[in-house]
C-alpha positions in Angstrom: 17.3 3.0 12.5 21.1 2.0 12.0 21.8 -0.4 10.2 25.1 -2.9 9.3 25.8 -3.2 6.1 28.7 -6.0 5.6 31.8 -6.2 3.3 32.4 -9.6 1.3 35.7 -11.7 0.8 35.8 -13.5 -2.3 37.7 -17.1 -0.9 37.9 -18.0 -4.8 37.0 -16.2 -8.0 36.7 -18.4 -11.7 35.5 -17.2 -14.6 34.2 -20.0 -16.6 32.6 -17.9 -20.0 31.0 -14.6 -21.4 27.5 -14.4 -21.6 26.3 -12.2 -24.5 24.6 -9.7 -22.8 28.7 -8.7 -21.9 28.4 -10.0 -18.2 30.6 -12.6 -17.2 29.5 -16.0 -16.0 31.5 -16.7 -12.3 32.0 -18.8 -9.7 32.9 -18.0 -6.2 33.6 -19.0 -2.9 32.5 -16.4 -0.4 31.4 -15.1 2.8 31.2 -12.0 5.1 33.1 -10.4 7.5 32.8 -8.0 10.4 34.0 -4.8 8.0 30.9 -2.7 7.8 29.0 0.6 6.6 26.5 1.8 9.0 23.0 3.5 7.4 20.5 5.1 8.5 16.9 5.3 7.7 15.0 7.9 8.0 11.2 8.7 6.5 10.8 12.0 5.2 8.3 13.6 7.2 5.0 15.0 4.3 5.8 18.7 5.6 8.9 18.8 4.3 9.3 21.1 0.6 11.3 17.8 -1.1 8.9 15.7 -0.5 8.8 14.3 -4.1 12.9 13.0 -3.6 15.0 10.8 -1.6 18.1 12.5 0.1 21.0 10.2 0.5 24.2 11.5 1.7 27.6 9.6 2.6 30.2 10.8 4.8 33.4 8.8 6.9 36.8 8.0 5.3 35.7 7.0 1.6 32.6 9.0 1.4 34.8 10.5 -1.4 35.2 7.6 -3.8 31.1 7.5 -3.9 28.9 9.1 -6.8 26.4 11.0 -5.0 23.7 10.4 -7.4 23.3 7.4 -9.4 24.6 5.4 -6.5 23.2 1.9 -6.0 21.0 2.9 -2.9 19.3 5.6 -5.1 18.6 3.0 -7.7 17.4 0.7 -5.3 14.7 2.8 -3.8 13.4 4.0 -7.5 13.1 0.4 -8.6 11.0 0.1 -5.0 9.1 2.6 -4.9 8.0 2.0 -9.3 6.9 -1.4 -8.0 5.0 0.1 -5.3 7.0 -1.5 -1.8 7.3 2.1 -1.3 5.7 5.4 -1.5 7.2 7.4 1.0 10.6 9.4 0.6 13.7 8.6 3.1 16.6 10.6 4.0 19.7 7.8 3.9 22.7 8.6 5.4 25.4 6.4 4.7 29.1 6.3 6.6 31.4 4.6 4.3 33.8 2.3 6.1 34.4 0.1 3.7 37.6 1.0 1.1 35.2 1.7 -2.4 37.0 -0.3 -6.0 38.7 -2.5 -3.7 36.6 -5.8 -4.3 34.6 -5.8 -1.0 31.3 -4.9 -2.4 30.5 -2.1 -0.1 28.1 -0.7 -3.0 26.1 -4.1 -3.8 26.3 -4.9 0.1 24.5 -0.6 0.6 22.0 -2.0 -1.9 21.5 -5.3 -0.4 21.0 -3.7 3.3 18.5 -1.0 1.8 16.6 -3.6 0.1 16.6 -6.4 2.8 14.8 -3.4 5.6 12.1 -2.3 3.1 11.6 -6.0 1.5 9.8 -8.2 4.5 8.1 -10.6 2.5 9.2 -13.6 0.3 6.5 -13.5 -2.1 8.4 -10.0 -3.0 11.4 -12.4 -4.7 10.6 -10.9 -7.8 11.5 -7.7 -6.5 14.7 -8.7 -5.4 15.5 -10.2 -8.5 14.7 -6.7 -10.5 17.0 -5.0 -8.4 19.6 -7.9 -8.4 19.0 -7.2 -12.4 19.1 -3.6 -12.8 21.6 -2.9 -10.1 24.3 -5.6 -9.6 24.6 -9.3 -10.0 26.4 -9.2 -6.5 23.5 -8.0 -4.6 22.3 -11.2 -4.3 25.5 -12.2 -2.2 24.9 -10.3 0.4 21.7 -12.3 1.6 24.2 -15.0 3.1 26.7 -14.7 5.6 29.1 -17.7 3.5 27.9 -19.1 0.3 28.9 -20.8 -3.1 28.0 -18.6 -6.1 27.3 -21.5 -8.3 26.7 -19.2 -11.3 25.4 -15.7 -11.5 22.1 -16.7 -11.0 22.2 -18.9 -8.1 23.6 -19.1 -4.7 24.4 -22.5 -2.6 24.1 -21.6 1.5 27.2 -23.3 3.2 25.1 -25.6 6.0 28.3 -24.7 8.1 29.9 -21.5 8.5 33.4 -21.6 10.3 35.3 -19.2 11.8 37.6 -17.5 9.5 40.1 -14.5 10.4 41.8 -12.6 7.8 44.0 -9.8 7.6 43.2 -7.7 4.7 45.0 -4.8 2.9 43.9 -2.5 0.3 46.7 -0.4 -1.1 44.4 2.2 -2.1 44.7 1.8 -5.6 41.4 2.1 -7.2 40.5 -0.8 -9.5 37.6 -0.7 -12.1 35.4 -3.8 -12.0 34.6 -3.3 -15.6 38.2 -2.7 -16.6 39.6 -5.6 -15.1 37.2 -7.9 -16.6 37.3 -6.5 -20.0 41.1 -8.3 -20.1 39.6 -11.5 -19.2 40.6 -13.8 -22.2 40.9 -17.3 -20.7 38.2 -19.7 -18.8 37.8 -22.0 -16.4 36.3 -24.9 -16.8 32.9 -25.3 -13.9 33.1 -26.8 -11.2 31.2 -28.6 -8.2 31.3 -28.0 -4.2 29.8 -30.5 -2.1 28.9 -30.5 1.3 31.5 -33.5 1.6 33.6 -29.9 1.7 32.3 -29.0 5.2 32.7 -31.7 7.1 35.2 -30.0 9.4 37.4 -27.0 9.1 40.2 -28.8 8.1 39.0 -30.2 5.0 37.2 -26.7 4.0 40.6 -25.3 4.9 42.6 -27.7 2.5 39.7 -27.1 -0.7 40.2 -23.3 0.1 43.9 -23.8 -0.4 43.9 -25.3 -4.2 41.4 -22.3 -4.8 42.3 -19.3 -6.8 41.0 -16.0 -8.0 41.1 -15.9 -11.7 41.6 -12.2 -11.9 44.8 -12.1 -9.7 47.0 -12.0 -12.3 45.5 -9.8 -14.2 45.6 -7.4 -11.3 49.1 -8.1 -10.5 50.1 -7.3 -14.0 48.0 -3.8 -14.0 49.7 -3.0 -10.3 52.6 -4.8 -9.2 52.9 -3.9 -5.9 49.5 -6.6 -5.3 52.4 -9.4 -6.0 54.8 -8.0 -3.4 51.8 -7.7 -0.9 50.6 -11.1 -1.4 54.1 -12.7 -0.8 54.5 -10.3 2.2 51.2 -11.4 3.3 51.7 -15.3 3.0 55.2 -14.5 4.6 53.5 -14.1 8.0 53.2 -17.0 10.5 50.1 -18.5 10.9 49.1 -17.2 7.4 47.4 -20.2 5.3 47.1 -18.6 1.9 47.0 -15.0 0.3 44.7 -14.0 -2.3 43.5 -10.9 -4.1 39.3 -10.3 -3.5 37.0 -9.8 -6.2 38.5 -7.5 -8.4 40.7 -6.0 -6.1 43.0 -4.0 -4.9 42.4 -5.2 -1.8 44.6 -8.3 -0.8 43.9 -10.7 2.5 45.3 -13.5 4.2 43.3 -16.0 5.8 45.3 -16.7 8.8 45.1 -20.3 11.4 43.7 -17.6 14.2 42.6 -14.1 15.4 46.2 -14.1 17.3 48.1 -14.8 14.6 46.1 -12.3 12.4 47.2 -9.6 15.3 50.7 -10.2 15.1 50.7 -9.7 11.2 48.4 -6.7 11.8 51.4 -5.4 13.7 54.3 -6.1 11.8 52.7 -5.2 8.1 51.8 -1.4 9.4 55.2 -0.6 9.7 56.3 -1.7 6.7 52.7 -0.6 4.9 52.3 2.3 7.0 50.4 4.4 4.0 48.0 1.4 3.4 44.7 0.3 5.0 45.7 -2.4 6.7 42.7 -4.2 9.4 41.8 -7.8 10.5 38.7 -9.5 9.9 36.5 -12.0 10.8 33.7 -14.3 9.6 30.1 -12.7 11.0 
């Protein structure tokens, strides 16, 4: 089986304190798009010699960038298979689509995917939560297609999801989730979203606007070229705002339409043409 395994836009990013376990507490504004890594499943047939071991294995253009063991998938499936979801051994092939340090959450989202086939029932929430736990706070993301991360233990489901295109470019400059937030040193205060948000596109558009992502300038600091991006980015007609995701380096624009999120497709590749440059869309 193949499945879809979806990269995340981070539509706003605060960091309102440190918890003392060293995690930070966030809040974000996210959803999905139509950027994916494909995986397949396959069970390990009881003839085989390594019977007693998963084999996962990543190929496409940033199979590179991944640790090969130690990976979230593999510590996915061990969590699984010690709380007895699973006791037979898969061979996981992963093609890596998604750019890897960027800020998409291509490894949380691999996670998410794997756990979301083997996990069928709800009463298994417990499970989830271990691997949300051991693995990554973003896993839990992943289970919605647009959400509010109210704080790192809780998501809000939006009760609309609009259509939102982006153009997204990641400058393929690797940037170290860890390292980024270790520079944090000032808060925001928490905040509220209401419903009264969603009403229509146009007032989720304007809220989306007075947003930010609180680790932008850190990032831009670090790599100045994100700055130059960002105004190139908002530069383009039809372009509503331009933000950095996550932790970056990859920058996006969330443009009025899919047209107008072509035409700056085509005029930022020539003067990007070393960069990953695509358009996106809400799933």
């Amino acid at each position: 089986m193949v499945l879809k395994s979806f990269a995340k836009i981070n539509l706003s990013l605060s960091i309102n304190s440190k918890l003392a376990n060293g995690l930070h507490n966030i809040q974000s504004i996210f959803c999905l798009v139509n950027i994916f890594d494909k995986i397949q499943i396959t069970k390990i047939k009881k003839k085989n010699i390594n019977i007693n071991k998963d084999k996962i294995s990543f190929y496409g253009p940033y199979s590179s960038d991944v640790e090969n063991k130690n990976n979230s998938i593999e510590k996915t499936l061990n969590i699984l298979r010690d709380q007895k979801i699973i006791s037979d051994f898969y061979s996981i092939k992963i093609f890596k689509n998604i750019p890897v340090f960027a800020g998409l959450g291509g490894g949380s989202s691999n996670a998410a995917t794997v756990l979301n086939f083997f996990v069928k029932k709800k009463n298994e929430r417990k499970i989830i939560n271990k691997v949300i736990n051991q693995v990554g706070s973003d896993i839990r993301l992943f289970f919605y297609t647009q959400g509010f991360l109210r704080n790192l233990d809780k998501v809000d489901k939006l009760k609309n999801n609009f259509k939102l295109h982006f153009l997204i470019i990641y400058p393929k400059i690797r940037c170290s989730t860890k390292n980024i937030f270790l520079k944090v040193k000032k808060f925001s205060k928490r905040v509220s979203f209401s419903n009264r948000y969603l009403k229509d596109k146009t007032i989720f558009l304007k809220r989306l606007k007075l947003e930010n992502n609180d680790l932008q300038s850190i990032v831009e600091k670090k790599h100045p070229i994100i700055s130059k991006l960002l105004e190139a980015i908002s530069n383009e007609k039809g372009c509503l705002f331009s933000r950095l995701t996550g932790s970056g380096s990859v920058c996006y624009g969330l443009f009025i339409n899919e047209y107008s999120s072509k035409v700056a497709l085509k005029s930022l590749r020539k003067r990007y043409p070393n960069f990953w440059i695509s358009i996106a869309k809400t799933i």
